[in-house]
Kinemage of the C-alpha trace (Angstrom):
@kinemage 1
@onewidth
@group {chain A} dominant
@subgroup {mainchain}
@vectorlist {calphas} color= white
{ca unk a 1} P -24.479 47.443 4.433
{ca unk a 2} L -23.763 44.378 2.853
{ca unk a 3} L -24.582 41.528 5.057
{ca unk a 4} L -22.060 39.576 7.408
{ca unk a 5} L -21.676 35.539 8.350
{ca unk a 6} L -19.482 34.101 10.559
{ca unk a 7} L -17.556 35.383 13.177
{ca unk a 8} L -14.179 37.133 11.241
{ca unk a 9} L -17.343 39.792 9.724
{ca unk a 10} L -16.586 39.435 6.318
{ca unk a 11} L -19.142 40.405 4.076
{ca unk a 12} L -20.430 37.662 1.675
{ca unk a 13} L -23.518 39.702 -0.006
{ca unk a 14} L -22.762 43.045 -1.993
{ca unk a 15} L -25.955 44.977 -1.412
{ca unk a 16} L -26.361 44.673 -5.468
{ca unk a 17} L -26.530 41.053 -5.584
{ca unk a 18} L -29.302 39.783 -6.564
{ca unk a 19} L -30.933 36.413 -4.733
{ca unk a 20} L -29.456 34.069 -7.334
{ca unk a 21} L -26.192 35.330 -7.181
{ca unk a 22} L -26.188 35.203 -3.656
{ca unk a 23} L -27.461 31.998 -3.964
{ca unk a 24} L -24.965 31.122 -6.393
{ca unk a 25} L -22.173 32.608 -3.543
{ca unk a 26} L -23.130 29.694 -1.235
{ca unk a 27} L -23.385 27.288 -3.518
{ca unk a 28} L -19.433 28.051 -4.970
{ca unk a 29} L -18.519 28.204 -1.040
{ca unk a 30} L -20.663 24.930 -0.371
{ca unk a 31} L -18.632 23.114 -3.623
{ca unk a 32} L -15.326 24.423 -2.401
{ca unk a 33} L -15.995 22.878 1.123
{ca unk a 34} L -16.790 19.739 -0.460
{ca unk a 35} L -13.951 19.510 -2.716
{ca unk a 36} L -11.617 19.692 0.445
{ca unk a 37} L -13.830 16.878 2.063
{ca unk a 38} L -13.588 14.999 -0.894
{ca unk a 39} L -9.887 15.407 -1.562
{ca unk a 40} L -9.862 14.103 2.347
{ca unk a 41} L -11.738 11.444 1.960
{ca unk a 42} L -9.992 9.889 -1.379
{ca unk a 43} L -6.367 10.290 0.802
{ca unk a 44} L -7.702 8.703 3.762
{ca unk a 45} L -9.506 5.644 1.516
{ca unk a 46} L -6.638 4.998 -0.343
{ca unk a 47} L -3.332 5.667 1.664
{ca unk a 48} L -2.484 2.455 2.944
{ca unk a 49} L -2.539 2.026 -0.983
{ca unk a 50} L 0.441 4.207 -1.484
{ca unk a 51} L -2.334 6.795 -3.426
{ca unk a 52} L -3.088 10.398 -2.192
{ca unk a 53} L -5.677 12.133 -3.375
{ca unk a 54} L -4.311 13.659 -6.343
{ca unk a 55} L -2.742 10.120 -7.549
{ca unk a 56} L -5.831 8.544 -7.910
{ca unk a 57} L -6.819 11.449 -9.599
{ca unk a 58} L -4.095 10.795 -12.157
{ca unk a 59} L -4.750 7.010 -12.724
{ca unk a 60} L -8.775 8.020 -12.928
{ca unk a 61} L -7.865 10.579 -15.716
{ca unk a 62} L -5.188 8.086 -17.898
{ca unk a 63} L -8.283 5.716 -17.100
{ca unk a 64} L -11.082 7.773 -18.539
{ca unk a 65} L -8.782 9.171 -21.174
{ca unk a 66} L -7.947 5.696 -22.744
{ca unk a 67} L -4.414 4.945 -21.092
{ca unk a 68} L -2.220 6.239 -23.055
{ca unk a 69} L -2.181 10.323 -22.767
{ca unk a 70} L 0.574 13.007 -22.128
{ca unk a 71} L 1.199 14.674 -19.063
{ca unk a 72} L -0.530 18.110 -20.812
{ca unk a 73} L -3.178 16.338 -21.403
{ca unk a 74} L -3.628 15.129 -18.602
{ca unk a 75} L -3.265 18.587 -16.660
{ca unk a 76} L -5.537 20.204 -19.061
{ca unk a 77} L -8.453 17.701 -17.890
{ca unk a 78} L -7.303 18.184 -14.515
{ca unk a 79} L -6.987 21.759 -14.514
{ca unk a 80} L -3.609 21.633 -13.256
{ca unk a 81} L -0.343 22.849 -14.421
{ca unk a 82} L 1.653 20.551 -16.717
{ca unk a 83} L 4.595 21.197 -13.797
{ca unk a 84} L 2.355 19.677 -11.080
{ca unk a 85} L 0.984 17.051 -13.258
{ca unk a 86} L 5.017 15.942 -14.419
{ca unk a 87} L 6.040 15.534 -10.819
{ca unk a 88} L 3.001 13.478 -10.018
{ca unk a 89} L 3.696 11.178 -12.796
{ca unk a 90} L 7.824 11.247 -11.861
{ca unk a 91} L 6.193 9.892 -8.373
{ca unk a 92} L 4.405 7.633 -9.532
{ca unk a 93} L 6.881 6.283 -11.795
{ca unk a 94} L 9.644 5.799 -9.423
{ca unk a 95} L 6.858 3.999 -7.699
{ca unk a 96} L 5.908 1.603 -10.736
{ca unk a 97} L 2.611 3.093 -11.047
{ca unk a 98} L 2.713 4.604 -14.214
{ca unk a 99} L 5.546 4.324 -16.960
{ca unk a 100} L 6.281 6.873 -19.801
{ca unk a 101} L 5.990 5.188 -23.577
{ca unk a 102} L 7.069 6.251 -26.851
{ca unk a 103} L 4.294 8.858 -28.719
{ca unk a 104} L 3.909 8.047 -32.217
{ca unk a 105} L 2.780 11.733 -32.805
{ca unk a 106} L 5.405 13.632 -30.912
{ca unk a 107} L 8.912 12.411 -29.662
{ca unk a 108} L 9.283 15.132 -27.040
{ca unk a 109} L 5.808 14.768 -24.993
{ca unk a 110} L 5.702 11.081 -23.939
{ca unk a 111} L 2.633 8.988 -22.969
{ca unk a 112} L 1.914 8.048 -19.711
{ca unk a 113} L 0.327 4.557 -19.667
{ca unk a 114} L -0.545 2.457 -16.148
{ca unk a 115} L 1.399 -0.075 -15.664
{ca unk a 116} L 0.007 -3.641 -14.144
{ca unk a 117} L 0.609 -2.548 -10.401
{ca unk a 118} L -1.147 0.842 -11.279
{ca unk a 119} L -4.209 -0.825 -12.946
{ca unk a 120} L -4.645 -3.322 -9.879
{ca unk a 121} L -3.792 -0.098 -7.155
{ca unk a 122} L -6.749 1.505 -9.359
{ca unk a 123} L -8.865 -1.431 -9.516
{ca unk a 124} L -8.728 -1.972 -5.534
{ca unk a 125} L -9.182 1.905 -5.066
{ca unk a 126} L -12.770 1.841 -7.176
{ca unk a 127} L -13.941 -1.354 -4.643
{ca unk a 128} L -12.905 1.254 -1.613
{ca unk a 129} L -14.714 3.864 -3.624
{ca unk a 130} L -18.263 2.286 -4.197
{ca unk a 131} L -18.468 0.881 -0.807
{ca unk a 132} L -17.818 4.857 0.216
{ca unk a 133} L -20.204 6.047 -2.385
{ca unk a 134} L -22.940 4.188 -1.592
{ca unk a 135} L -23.050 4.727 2.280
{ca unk a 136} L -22.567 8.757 1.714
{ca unk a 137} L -25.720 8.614 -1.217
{ca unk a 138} L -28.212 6.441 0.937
{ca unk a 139} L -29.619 9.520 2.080
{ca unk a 140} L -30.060 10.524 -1.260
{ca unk a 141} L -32.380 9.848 -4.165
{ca unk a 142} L -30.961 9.284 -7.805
{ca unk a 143} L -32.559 12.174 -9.158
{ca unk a 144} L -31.761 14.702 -6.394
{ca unk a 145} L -27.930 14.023 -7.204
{ca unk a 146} L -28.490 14.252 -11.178
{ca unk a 147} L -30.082 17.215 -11.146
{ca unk a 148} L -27.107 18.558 -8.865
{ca unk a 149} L -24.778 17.625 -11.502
{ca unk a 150} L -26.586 18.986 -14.124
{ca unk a 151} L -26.672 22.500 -12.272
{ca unk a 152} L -22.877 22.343 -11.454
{ca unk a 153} L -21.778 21.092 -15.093
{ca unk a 154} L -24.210 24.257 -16.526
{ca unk a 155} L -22.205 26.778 -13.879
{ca unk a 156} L -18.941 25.173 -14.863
{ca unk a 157} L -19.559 25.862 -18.316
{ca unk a 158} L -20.974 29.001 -18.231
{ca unk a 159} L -18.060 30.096 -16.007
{ca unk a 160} L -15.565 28.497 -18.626
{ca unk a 161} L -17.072 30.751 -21.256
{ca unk a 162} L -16.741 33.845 -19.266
């Protein structure tokens, strides 16, 4: 019988797993946890900031990506769907956040670029987000969170290839 947590009685083992997969089941419950903390946690540090979550996401990616990227891009790196990504970026346009420009290298898919407001919004969201980073990692050594990033970027990859 495969065994039970919690109090609903849903099985989380099959009685064929073996101890690293069932490690591997916490760990993939453990990130999904997280990644709902985290999403949280980015909405509550930045909503007086007229960001959610998912907004700073979107000026983080144009950021990292060079600032000037199309909304496929964009949902590719995100692993979003272009829909979800184009009404973000209709948002945040309205809201002078991000503009679209002309793409030299296709006509029909635009680039979205940050526009002064965005890159100061962004700029004041990274101060928020150090201060926040550094009291959640005090506990923590340097090399106890790199080697947890090097195990979840090897799982993320090996899942991609699957």
């Amino acid at each position: 019988m495969p065994e039970s947590r919690g109090d609903n009685n849903v099985p989380f083992y099959h009685p064929k797993k073996t101890p690293a997969s069932n490690a591997l089941t916490d760990l993939i419950h453990a990130v999904l946890r997280m990644n709902a903390t985290v999403r949280k946690s980015g909405t509550r540090l930045t909503r007086d900031m007229g960001l959610t979550n998912s907004r700073w996401q979107i000026l983080g990616e144009i950021f990292a990506l060079g600032e000037r990227v199309t909304v496929s891009e964009l949902a590719r790196h995100l692993g979003l769907t272009r829909q979800a990504v184009q009404r973000l970026a209709d948002e945040m346009v309205e809201d002078g956040m991000v503009e679209f420009a002309e793409n030299p290298g296709d006509a029909r898919a635009m680039h979205l670029i940050m526009t002064e407001a965005g890159r100061s919004v962004y700029n004041d969201s990274l101060e928020r987000e150090w201060q926040w980073t550094n009291a959640v990692a005090e506990d923590f050594n340097a090399e106890e969170i790199a080697h947890a990033v090097a195990l979840l970027t090897a799982l993320t990859q090996k899942m991609q290839n699957d």
